[in-house]
BATI-65208 format. One line per field, with one value per residue: residue in three letters; x, y, z of N, C-alpha, C in turn; residue number from 1. Coordinates in steps of 0.02 Angstrom, whole numbers, plus 50000, padded with zeros to 5 digits. Layout:
// BATI-65208
residu ALA, ...
nxx X, ...
nyy Y, ...
nzz Z, ...
caxx X, ...
cayy Y, ...
cazz Z, ...
cxx X, ...
cyy Y, ...
czz Z, ...
num NUM, ...
// end
This chain:
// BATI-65208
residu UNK, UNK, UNK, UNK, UNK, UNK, UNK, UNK, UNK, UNK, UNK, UNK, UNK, UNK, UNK, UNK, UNK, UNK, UNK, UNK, UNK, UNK, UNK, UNK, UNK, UNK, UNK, UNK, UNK, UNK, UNK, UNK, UNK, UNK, UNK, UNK, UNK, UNK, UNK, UNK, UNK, UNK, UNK, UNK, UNK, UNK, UNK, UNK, UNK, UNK, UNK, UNK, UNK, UNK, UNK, UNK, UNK, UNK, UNK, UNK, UNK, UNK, UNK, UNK, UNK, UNK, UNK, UNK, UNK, UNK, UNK, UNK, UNK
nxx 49580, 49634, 49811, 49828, 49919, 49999, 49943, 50009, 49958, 50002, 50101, 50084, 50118, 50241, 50314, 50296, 50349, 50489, 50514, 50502, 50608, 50720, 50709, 50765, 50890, 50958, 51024, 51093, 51151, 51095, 50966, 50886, 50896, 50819, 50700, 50646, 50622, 50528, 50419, 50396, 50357, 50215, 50144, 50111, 50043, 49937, 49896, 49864, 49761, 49650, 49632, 49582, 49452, 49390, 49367, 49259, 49173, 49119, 49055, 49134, 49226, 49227, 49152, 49244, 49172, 49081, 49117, 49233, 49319, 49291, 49285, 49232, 49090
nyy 50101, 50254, 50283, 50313, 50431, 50429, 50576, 50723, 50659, 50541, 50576, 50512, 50384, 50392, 50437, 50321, 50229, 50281, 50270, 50135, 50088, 50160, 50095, 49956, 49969, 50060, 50192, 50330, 50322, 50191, 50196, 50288, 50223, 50087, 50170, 50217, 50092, 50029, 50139, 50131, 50011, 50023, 50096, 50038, 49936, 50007, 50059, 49957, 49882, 49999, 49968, 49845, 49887, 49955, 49871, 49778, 49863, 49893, 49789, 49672, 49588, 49495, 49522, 49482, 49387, 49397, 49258, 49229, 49305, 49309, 49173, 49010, 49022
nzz 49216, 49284, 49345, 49517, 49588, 49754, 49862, 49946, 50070, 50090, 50182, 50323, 50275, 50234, 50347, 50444, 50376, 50385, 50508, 50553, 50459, 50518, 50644, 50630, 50585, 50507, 50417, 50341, 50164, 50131, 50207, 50124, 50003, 50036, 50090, 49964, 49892, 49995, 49976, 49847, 49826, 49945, 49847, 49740, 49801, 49847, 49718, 49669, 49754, 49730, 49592, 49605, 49683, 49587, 49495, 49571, 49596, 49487, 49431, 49369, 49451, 49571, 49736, 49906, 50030, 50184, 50250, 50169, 50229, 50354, 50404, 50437, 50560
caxx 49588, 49706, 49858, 49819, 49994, 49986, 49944, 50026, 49916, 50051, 50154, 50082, 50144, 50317, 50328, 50276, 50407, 50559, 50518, 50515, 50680, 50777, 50689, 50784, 50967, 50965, 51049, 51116, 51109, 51070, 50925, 50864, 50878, 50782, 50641, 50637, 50595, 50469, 50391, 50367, 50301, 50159, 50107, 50106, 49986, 49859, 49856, 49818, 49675, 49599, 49622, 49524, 49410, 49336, 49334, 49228, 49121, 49114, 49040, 49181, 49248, 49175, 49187, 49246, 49120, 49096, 49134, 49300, 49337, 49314, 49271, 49178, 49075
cayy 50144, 50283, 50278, 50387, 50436, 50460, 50634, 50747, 50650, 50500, 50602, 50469, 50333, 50401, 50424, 50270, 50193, 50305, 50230, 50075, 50068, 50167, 50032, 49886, 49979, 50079, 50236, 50370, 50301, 50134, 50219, 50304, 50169, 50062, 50206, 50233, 50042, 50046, 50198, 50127, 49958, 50065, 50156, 49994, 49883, 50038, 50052, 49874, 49902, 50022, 49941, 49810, 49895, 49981, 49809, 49772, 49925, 49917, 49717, 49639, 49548, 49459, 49543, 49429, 49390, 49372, 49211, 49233, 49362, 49282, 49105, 48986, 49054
cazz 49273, 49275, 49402, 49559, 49630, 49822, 49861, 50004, 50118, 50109, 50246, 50363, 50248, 50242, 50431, 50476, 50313, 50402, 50591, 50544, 50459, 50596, 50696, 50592, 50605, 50433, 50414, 50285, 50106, 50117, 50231, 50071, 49946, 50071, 50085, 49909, 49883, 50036, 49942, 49785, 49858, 49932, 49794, 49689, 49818, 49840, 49641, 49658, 49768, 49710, 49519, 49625, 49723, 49533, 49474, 49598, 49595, 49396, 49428, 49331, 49505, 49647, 49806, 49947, 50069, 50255, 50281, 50163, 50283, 50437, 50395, 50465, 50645
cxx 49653, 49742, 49844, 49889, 49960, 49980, 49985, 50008, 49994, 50104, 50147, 50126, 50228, 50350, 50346, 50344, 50470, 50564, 50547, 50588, 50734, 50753, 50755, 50853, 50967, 50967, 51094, 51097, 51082, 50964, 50891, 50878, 50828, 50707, 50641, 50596, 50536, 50407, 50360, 50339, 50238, 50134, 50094, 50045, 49933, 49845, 49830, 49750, 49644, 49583, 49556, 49448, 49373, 49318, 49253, 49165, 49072, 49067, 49075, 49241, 49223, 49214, 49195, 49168, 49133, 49128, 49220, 49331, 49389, 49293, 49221, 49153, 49058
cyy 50183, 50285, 50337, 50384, 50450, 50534, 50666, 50707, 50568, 50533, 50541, 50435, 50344, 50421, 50375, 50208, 50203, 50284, 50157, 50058, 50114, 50114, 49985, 49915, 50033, 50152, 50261, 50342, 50240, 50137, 50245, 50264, 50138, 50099, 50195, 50170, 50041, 50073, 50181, 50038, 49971, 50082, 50092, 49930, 49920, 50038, 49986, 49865, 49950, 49997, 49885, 49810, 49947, 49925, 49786, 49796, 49913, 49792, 49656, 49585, 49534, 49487, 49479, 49452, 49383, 49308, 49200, 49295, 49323, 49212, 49072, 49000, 48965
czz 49266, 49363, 49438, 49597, 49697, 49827, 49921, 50062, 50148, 50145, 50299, 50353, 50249, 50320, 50439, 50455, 50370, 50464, 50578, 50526, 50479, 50631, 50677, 50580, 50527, 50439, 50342, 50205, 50103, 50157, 50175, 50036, 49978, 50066, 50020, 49888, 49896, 49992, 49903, 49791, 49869, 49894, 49743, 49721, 49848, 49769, 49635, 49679, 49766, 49628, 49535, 49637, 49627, 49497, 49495, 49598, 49499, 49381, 49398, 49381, 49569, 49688, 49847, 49991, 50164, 50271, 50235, 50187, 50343, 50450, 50441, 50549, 50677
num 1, 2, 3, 4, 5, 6, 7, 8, 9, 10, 11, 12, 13, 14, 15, 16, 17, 18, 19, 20, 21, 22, 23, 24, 25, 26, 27, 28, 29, 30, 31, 32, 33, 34, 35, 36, 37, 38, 39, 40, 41, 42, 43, 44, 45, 46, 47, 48, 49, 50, 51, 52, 53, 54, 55, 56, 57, 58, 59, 60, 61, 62, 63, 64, 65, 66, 67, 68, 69, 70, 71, 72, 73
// end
């Protein structure tokens, strides 16, 4: 699978990143190192799922199921 970088569309994702840590006290540079991390966290546990989710697709990994979802009714 080749690496899909986030596209423009991650504006959400970087909103949501920069609330959060003004939330948690974080300002000027340590405010940007912090994002930067954030950032590249993201982009490293959607390449994960979607590396998954073609696994999946491609039959080479068991999807979970309902009940490892939402376990026993």
């Amino acid at each position: 699978m080749d690496a899909r970088p986030l596209s423009s569309g991650d504006d959400g994702f970087a909103m949501e990143i920069l609330k959060d840590l003004v939330a948690q006290g974080y300002s000027g540079d340590e405010l940007i190192n912090e994002f930067a991390n954030q950032r590249a966290n993201i982009k490293k546990a959607v390449a994960k799922m979607l590396e998954e989710a073609d696994e999946i697709a491609a039959g080479t990994r068991p999807s979970a199921t309902t009940k490892d979802i939402f376990g026993e009714e």
